[in-house]
C-alpha positions in Angstrom: -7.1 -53.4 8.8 -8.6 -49.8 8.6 -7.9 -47.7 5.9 -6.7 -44.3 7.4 -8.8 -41.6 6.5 -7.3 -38.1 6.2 -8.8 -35.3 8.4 -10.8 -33.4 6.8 -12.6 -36.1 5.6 -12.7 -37.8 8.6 -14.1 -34.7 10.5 -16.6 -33.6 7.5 -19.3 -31.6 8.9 -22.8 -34.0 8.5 -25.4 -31.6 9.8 -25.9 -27.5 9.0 -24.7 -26.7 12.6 -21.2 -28.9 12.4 -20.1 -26.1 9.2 -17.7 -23.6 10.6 -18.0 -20.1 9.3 -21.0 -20.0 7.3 -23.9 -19.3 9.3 -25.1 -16.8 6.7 -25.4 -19.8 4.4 -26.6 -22.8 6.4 -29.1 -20.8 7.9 -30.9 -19.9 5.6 -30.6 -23.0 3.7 -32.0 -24.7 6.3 -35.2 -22.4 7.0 -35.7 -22.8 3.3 -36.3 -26.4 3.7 -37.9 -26.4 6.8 -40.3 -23.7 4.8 -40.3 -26.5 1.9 -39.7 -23.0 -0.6 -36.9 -24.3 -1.7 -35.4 -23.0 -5.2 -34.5 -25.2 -8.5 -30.9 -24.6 -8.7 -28.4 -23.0 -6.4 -25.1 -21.4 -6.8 -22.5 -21.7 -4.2 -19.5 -19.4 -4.0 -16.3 -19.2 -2.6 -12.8 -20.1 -2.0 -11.4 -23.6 -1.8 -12.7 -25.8 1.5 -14.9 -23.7 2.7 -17.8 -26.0 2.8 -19.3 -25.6 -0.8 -19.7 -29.3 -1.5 -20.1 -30.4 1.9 -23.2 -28.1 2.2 -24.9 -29.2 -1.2 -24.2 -32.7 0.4 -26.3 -31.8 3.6 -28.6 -29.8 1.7 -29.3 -32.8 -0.4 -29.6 -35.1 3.0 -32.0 -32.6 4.5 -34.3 -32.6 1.1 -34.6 -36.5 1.3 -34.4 -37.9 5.1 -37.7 -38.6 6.0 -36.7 -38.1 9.8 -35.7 -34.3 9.3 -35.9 -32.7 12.4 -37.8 -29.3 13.3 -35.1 -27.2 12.8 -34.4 -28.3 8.9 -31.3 -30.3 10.0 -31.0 -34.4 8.4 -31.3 -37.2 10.6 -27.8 -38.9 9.9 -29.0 -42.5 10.8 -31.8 -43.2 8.0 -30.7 -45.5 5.4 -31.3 -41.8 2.6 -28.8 -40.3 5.2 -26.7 -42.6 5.4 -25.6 -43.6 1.4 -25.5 -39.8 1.0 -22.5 -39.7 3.5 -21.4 -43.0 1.8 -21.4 -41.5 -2.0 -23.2 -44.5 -3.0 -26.7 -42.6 -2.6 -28.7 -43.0 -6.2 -30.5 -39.6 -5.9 -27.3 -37.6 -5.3 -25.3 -37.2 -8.7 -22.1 -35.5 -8.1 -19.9 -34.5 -11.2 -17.1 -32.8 -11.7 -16.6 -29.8 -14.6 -13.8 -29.9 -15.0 -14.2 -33.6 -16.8 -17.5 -33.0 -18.2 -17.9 -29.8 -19.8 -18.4 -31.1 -22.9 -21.9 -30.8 -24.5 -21.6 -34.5 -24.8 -21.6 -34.1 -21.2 -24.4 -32.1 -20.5 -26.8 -33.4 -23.1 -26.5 -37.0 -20.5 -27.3 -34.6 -17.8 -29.9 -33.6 -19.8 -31.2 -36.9 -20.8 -31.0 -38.4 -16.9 -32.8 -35.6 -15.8 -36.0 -37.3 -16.5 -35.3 -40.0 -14.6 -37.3 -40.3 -11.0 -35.8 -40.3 -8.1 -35.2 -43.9 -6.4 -38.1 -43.6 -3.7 -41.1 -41.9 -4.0 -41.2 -38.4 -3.1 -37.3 -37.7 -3.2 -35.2 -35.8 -5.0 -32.8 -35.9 -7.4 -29.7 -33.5 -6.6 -27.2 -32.6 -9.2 -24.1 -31.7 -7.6 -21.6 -29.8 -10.6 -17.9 -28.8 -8.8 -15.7 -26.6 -10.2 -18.8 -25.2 -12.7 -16.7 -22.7 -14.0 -14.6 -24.6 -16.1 -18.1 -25.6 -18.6 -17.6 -24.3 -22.0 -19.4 -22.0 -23.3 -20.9 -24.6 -25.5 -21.8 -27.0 -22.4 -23.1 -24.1 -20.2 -25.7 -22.7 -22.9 -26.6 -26.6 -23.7 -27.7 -26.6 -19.6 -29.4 -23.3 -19.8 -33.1 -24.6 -20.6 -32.6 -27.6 -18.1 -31.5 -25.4 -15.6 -33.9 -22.6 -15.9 -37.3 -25.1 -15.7 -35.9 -28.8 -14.7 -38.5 -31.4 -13.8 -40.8 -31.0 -10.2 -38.1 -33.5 -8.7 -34.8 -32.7 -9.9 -32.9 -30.0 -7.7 -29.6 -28.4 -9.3 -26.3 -27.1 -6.8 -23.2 -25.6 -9.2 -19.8 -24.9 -6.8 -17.4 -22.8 -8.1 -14.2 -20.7 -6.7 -14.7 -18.2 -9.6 -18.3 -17.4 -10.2 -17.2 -14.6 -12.8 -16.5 -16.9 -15.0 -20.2 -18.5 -15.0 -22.2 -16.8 -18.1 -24.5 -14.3 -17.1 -27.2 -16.5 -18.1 -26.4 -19.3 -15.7 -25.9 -16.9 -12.6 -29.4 -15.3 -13.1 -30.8 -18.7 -13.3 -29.7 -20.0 -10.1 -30.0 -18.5 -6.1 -26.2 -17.6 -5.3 -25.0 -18.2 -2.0 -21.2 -16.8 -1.6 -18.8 -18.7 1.2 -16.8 -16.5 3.0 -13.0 -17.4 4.3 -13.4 -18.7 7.3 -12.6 -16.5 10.6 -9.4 -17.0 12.5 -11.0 -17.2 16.0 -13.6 -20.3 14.5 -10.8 -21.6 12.9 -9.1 -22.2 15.7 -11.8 -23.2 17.9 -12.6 -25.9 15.1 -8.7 -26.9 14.9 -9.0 -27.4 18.7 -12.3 -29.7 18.4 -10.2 -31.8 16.0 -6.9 -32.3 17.7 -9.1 -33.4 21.0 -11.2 -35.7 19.1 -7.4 -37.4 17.5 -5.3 -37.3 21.0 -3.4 -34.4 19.2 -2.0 -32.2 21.8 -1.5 -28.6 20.5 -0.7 -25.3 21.7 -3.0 -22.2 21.1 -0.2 -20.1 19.2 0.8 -23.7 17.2 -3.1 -23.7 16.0 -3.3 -20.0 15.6 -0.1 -20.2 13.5 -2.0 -22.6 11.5 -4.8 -21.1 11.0 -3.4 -17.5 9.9 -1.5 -19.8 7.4 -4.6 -21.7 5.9 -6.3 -18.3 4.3 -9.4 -19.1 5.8 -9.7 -22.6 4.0 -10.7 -25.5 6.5 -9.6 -28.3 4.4 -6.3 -26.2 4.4 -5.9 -26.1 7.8 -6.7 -29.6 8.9 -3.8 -30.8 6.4 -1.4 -28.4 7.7 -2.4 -29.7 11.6 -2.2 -33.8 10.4 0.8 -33.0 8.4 2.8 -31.0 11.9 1.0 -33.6 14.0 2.4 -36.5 12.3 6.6 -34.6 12.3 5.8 -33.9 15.8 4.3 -37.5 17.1 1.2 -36.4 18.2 2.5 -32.9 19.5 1.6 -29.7 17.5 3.7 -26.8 19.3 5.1 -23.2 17.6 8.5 -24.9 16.9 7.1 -28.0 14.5 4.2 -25.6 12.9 7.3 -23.2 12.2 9.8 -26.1 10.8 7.0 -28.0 8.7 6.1 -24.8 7.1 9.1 -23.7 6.5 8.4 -20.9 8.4 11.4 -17.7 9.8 11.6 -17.7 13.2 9.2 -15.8 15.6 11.4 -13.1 16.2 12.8 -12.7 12.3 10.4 -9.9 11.7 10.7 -7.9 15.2 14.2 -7.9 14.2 13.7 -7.0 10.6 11.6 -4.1 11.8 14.5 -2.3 14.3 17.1 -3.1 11.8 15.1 -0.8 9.1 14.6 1.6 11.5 18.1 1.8 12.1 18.8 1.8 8.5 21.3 -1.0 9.1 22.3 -2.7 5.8 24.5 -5.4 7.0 22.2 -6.3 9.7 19.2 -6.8 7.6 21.6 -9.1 4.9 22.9 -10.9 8.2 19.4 -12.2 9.0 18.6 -13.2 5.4 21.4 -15.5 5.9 20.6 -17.1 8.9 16.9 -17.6 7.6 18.3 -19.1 4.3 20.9 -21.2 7.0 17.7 -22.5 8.5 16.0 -23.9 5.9 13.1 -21.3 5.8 11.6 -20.9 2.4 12.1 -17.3 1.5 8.9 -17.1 -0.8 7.3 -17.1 2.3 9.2 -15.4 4.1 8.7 -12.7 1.9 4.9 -13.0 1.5 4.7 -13.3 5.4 6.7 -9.7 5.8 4.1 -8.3 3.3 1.6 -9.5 5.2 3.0 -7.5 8.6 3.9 -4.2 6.7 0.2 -4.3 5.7 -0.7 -4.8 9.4 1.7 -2.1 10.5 0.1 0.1 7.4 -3.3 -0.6 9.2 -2.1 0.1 12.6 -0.8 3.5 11.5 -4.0 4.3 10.0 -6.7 2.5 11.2 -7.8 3.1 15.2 -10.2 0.4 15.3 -7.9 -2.4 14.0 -9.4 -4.5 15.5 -13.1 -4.2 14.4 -11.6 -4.3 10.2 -8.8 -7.4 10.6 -9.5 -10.9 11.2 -6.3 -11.6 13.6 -5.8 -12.8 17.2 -5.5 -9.8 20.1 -2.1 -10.5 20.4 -1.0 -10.4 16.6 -3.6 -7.2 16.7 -0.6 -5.9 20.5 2.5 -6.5 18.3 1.3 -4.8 15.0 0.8 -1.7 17.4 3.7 -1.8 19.0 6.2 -2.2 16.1 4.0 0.5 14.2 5.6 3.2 16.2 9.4 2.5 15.1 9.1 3.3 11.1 7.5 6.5 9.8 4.0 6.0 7.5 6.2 6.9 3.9 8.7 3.9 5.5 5.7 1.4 5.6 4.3 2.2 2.3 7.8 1.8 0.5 8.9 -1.5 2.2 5.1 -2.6 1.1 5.8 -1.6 -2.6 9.2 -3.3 -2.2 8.0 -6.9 -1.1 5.4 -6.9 -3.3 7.7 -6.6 -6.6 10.1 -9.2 -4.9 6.9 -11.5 -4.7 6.4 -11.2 -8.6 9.9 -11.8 -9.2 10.0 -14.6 -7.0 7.3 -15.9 -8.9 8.8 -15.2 -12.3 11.5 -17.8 -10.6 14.5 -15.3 -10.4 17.3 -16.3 -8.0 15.6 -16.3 -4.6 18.9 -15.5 -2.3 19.7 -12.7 -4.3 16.0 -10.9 -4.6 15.6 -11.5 -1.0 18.6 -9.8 -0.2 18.3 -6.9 -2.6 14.8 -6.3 -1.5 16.3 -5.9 2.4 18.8 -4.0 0.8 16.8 -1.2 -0.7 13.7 -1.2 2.3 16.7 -0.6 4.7 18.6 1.6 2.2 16.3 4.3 0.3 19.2 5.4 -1.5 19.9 2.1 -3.2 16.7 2.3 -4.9 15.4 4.6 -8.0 11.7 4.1 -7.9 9.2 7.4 -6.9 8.4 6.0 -3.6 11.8 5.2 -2.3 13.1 9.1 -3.8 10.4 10.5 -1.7 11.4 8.8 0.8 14.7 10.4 0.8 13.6 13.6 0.3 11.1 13.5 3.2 14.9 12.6 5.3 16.6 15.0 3.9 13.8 17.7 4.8 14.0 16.3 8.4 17.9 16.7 8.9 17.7 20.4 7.1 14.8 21.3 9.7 16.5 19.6 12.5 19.7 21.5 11.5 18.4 24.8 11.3 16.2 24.8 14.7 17.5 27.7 16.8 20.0 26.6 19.3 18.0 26.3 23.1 19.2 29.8 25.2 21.8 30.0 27.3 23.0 32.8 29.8 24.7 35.7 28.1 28.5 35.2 28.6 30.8 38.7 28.9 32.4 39.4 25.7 36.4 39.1 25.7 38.0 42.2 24.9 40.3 40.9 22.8 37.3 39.2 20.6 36.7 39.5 17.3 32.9 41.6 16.9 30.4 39.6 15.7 29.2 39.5 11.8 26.4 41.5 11.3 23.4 39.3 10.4 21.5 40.4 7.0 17.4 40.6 7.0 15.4 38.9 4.3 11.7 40.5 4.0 9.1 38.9 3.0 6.2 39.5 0.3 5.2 42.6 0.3 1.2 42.4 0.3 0.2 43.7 -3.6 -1.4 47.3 -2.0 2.3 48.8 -2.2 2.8 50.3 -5.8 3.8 48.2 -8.4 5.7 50.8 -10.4 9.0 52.3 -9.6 7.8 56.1 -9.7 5.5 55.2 -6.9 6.6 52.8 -5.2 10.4 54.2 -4.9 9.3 56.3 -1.7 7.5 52.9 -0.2 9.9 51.2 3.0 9.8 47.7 2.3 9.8 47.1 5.7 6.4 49.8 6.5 4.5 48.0 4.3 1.7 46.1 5.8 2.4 43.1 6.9 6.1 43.2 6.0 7.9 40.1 7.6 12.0 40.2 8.5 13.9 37.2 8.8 17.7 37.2 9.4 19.8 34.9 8.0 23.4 34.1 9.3 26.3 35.5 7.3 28.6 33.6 5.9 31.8 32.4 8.1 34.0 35.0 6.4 32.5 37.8 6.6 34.0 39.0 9.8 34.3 42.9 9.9 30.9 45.1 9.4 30.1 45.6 5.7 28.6 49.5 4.8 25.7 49.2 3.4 25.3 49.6 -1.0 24.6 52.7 -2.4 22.4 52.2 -5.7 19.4 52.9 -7.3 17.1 51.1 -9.8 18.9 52.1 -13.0 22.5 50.7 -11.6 20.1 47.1 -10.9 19.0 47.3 -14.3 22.7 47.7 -15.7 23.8 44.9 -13.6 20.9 42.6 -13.8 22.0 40.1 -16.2 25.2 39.4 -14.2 23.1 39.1 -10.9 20.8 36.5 -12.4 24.1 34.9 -13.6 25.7 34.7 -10.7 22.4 33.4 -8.9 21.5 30.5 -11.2 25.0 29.1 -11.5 24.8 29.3 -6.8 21.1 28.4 -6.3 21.2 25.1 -8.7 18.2 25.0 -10.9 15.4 23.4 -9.3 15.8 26.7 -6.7 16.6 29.2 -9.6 13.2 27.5 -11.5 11.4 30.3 -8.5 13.7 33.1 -9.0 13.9 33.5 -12.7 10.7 35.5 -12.9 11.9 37.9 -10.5 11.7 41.4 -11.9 13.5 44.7 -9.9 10.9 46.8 -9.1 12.2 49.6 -7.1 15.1 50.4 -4.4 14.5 52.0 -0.6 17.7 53.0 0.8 19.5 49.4 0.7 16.9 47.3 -0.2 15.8 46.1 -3.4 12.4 45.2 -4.3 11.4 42.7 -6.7 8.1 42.0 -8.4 7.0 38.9 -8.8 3.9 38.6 -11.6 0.5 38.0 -9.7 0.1 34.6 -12.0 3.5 33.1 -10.6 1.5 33.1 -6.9 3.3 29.8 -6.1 6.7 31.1 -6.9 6.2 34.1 -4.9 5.3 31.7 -1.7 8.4 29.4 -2.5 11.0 32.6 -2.4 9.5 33.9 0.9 10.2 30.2 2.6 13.5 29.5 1.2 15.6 31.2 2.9 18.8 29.2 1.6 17.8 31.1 -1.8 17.9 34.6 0.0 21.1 33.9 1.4 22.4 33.4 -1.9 20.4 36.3 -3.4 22.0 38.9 -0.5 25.2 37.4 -0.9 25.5 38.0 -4.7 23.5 41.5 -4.6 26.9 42.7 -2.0 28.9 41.5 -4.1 28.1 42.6 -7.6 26.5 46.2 -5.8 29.7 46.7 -3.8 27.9 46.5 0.2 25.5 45.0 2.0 21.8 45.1 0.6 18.3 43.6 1.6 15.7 41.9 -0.8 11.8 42.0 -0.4 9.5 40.5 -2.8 5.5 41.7 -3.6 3.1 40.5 -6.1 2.6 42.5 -9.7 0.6 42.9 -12.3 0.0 40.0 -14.8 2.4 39.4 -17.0 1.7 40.4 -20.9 3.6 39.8 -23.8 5.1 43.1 -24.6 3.6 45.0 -27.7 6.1 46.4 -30.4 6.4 49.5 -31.2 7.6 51.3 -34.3 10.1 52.6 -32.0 11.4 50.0 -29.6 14.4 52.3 -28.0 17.8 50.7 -27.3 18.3 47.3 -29.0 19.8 44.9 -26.7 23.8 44.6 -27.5 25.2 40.8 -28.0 26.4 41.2 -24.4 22.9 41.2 -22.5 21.5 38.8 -25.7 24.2 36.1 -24.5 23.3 36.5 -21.1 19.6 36.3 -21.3 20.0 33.3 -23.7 22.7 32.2 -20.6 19.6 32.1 -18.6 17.4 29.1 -19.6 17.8 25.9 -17.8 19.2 22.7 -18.8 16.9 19.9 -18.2 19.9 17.4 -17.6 21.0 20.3 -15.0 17.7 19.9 -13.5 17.1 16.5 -13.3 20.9 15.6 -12.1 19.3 18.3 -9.1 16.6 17.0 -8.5 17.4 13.3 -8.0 21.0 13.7 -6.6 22.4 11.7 -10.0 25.5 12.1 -12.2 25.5 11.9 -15.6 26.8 9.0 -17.3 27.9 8.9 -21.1 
């Protein structure tokens, strides 16, 4: 009886040609020998089964069949040939590092090293796997051996993690790095295999595969003789999905519109059913990483396809479920899965950090950290900018005699450009509203006010009296992440019912912030009417830098402990400010 051989083994590539992926390599391995310039000792790099040892093993043929064709590629049918692909070849010396990186070790190496090959003319070939894990000790041991070995001795060190390698062996050797393997020669090589077994497979069955094999051959031959064999000879989307433990097809289109929607108990519904199912949520979770990184791409990237490695049709869907979660979404649900990955790794209760992780991406609220709170913000911006848009126009309707009048609307102006006078004697006579580029904006009343208010009488010494109580008044309204902008508002001078204030020219931001907020204004015209007795405007203009105010021998009136308790009134409580900022509460 036949021992069964597993497939990747049974389908190992013999020739440079039959190795998928690594033309870059094979190539020019195999003009190299055809060239007979071949180097002393190679270095092959890459991740696991992508054809490192196989390659050494064909370079080795190549070097010794005497039947080598034109093209540098072995014969496969001389006896050389054929105890290479056996193992029981005496000029091919495979050993593994992992077991012999011991000095002990390498010092045999060493010592064999003389020896000839077994027919006259050969070579010897020393394949080492795994070289990183030599010590230190072992690799400087190999260091003269492998910088100038013998005429007929030929040295090939595979590794997955060539940083590991001393410096002094990588400069020694000619590095070759193995890329992972493409999904479109993946599959093509999945398909070669299943034809050669009687293994009948869909397309999207080996394309699942493959995108499930990271670009690792040996990977992906297991996965198709382990869904073959629960499938009797039948590799379809269904068996790939239930021997990986995979979510259903259509878990992640659903996870996507149930985010959108910002529909909690959806999105903890479907991590039920794909726990019911018997999916492994560790991948489940790695596999929705992998699609917000697509839809990241797709939101960012127009040639997708020319900087991914994916079928068209993964490439279609990407693009399409792009367009139903905003960029800030994306990049928060990314940052979400990928700390539920550690802490599945960490081995925390899988059920529950699946769920909380749904949770929070569907929920920004629920969540505390800097992404998720700008995410909020950036909604909360969106509903205030979709609630103030002006209301579409309509056809004027006759007014009812017997209606009310409507509430006069108040005007906010906007900074006043820095060529009006800063200082009250000349800049009293200045209109607010003739100064160049002057902006009005009105801003709605509030509900109450519903008969017409006279305007306030008052000039710049009655602001001045009443100034601490205005700035009172406004702090305690506008919150303090608002009042942060008003507090280095200064009065300035008054035209008719408007008051000016002066805003130093080194507070350039603040001045910009007052002029867009016009929440702030409404607040700042409501509490000017009511403390000056009528209706009043505000405008704001750039001043002079602000200086530290020298002291004189005569320093006028002393403040009384009135104004010294409001001014002290009129710092800001960070807790105040923080509890406003983030929409908390404070807890003792």
């Amino acid at each position: 009886m036949t021992q069964y051989r597993a497939l990747y083994r049974t389908h190992r590539p013999q020739g440079f040609a039959d190795v998928v992926g690594q033309g870059h390599v094979t190539e020019t391995l195999a003009r190299e020998v055809v060239a007979e310039k071949l180097g002393h000792a190679y270095l092959f790099a890459g991740p696991r089964g992508t054809g490192k040892t196989t390659t050494a093993r064909i370079l080795a043929k190549a070097i010794n069949c005497p039947d080598r064709r034109e093209d540098g590629e072995p014969c496969n049918v001389c006896l050389s040939c054929l105890a290479i692909t056996e193992g029981s070849s005496m000029d091919v010396i495979e050993l593994d590092a992992a077991s012999h990186n011991k000095v002990e070790d390498v010092r045999e190496i060493r010592a064999n090293v003389g020896t000839v090959a077994s027919v006259g003319g050969a070579k010897r070939v020393y394949i080492l796997d795994e070289a990183h894990m030599l010590s230190r000790a072992a690799a400087n041991a190999l260091l003269k051996t492998l910088e100038e070995p013998p005429e007929h001795a030929l040295f090939v060190l595979a590794t997955t993690e060539p940083y590991k390698l001393p410096d002094t062996i990588r400069s020694r050797t000619q590095r070759f790095d193995f890329h992972p393997i493409g999904s479109e020669a993946l599959i093509a090589h999945l398909s070669r295999v299943a034809g050669a077994e009687d293994i009948e497979a869909t397309h999207d069955a080996l394309a699942l595969i493959a995108r499930h094999a990271g670009g690792s051959a040996r990977d992906a031959l297991g996965l198709l003789e382990q869904v073959a064999a629960l499938g009797l000879g039948t590799v379809d989307s269904k068996g790939v999905t239930r021997a990986l433990g995979l979510a259903a097809p259509d878990a992640f289109a659903r996870l996507i519109g149930l985010i959108a929607k910002e529909d909690a108990a959806g999105v903890l519904t479907l991590a039920a059913q794909i726990a019911a199912e018997g999916a492994d949520l560790r991948r489940f979770v790695s596999d929705a990483l992998e699609l917000f990184r697509g839809l990241f791409l797709a939101q960012y990237a127009p040639n997708l396809a020319e900087i991914v490695d994916e079928p068209t049709e993964v490439i279609e869907e990407w693009k399409s479920l792009a367009d139903k979660l905003e960029p800030s979404d994306v990049l928060r649900c990314i940052d979400r899965l990928g700390d539920a990955l550690v802490q599945l790794r960490e081995g925390r209760e899988e059920r529950l950090v699946v769920e909380l992780a749904l949770l929070q991406m569907t929920r920004p609220e629920t969540a505390t950290d800097p992404v998720s709170l700008a995410g909020r913000l950036d909604r909360v911006e969106e509903r205030l900018r979709r609630a103030g848009a002006p209301a579409p126009a309509s056809a004027p309707a006759e007014p009812s005699p017997t209606a009310p009048a409507p509430a006069p609307s108040a005007a906010v102006a906007l900074p006043i450009p820095p060529t009006v006078a800063s200082s009250p004697d000349t800049a009293a006579g200045v209109s607010a509203s003739d100064a160049p580029f002057a902006v009005t904006a009105p801003v709605q009343e509030p509900a109450a006010a519903a008969e017409l208010t006279p305007s306030a009488v008052f000039d710049l010494d009655v602001v001045d009296e009443k100034w601490p109580a205005i700035v009172a008044r406004i702090r305690d309204e506008a919150g303090p992440r608002r009042f942060a902008f008003f507090r280095e508002a200064r009065p300035a001078a008054v035209d008719g019912s408007t008051l000016v204030l002066e805003i130093p020219e080194q507070f350039k931001f603040h001045l910009d912030a007052l002029s867009e907020d016009d929440r702030l204004n409404a607040i700042v015209i409501s509490v000017l009417a009511d403390v000056l007795g009528g209706s009043a405007r505000v405008a704001y203009r750039s001043g002079a830098v602000q200086v530290e105010p020298e002291v004189s021998a005569d320093p006028g009136r002393a403040p009384d402990e009135a104004d010294m308790d409001e001014a002290t009134a009129g710092a800001i409580d960070p807790t105040d400010l923080v509890v406003d900022l983030l929409g908390g509460e404070v807890v003792e």
